[in-house]
N, C-alpha and C positions, 0 to 999 in steps of 0.2 A: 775453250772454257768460257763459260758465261760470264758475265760481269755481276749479274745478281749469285750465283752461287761462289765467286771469286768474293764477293763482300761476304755473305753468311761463314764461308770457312775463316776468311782472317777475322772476323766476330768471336768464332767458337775459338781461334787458337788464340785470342787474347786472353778470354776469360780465362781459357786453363790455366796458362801462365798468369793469372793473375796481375797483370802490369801494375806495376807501381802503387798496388793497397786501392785503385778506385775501382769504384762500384762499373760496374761494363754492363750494357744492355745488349744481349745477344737480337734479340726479336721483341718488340712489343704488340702481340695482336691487337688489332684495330677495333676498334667498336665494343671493348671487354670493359666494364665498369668495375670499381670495386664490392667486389660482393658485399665488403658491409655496408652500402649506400642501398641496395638491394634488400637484401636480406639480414636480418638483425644478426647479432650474436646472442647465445644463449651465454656459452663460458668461452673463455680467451685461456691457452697456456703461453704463457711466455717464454719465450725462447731464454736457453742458458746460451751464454756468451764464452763462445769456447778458449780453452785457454793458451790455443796459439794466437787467436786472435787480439788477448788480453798483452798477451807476449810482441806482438807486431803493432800492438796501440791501434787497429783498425779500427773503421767504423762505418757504417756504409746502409743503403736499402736493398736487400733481396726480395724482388717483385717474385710471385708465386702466382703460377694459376691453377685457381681449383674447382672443382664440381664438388658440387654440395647435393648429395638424396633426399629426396623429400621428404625422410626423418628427421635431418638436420643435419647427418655424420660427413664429414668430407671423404667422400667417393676415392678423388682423385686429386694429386699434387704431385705438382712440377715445376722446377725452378726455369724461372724465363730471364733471369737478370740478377747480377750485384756477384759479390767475391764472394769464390769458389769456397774461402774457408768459412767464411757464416753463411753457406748455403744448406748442408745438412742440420743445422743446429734451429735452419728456421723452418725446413721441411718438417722435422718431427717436431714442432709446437704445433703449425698448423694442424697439421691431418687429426694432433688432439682436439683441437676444436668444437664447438659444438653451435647448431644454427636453429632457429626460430623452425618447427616442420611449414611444408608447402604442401602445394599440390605438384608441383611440378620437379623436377632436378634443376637446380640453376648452377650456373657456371659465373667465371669472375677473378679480378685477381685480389692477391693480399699485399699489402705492401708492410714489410717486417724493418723496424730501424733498428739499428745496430749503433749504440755510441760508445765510443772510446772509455776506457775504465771502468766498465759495468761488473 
């Protein structure tokens, strides 16, 4: 067994179990900027703060990477980092989203915070 896919599996099976409430970064692509330093926002939804998470007092940043169309709509998301329980909760605010159009499809990530008692 490799020693880079020996580090990515104990990566992924921390995040599932969720260790200890912190945020765990599985992977962070290299060279990814955040798309709003890139590409404006049109409208932002804000993530609801689920209420296991309200329940466990969590708080934490779920990095997302997404592709944006050149309408502005988010293509694509997918969580690359942070606890498993505010990870759906910042999936579907993102992909509501909306972006400045281009010409091009750009890619990039979001970084969603999560604070305690929201």
């Amino acid at each position: 067994m490799s020693l880079r896919w020996a580090g990515s599996a104990l990566a992924a099976l921390l995040i599932a179990a969720g260790i200890g409430g912190r945020t765990l970064i599985a992977q962070e692509p290299k060279n990814e900027a955040l798309i709003e330093n890139t590409r404006h926002t049109r409208s932002k939804v804000q993530p609801q703060y689920p209420e296991l998470a309200r329940k466990m007092n969590l708080s934490g940043t779920v990095k997302v990477q997404v592709v944006v169309s050149p309408n502005g709509t988010v293509k694509e998301a997918k969580v690359i980092g942070g606890h498993p329980v505010l990870a759906n909760a910042a999936l579907d605010a993102v992909r509501k989203w909306r972006f400045e159009p281009a010409a091009i499809e750009s890619s990039g990530l979001v970084d969603i915070k999560f604070e305690g008692h929201q």
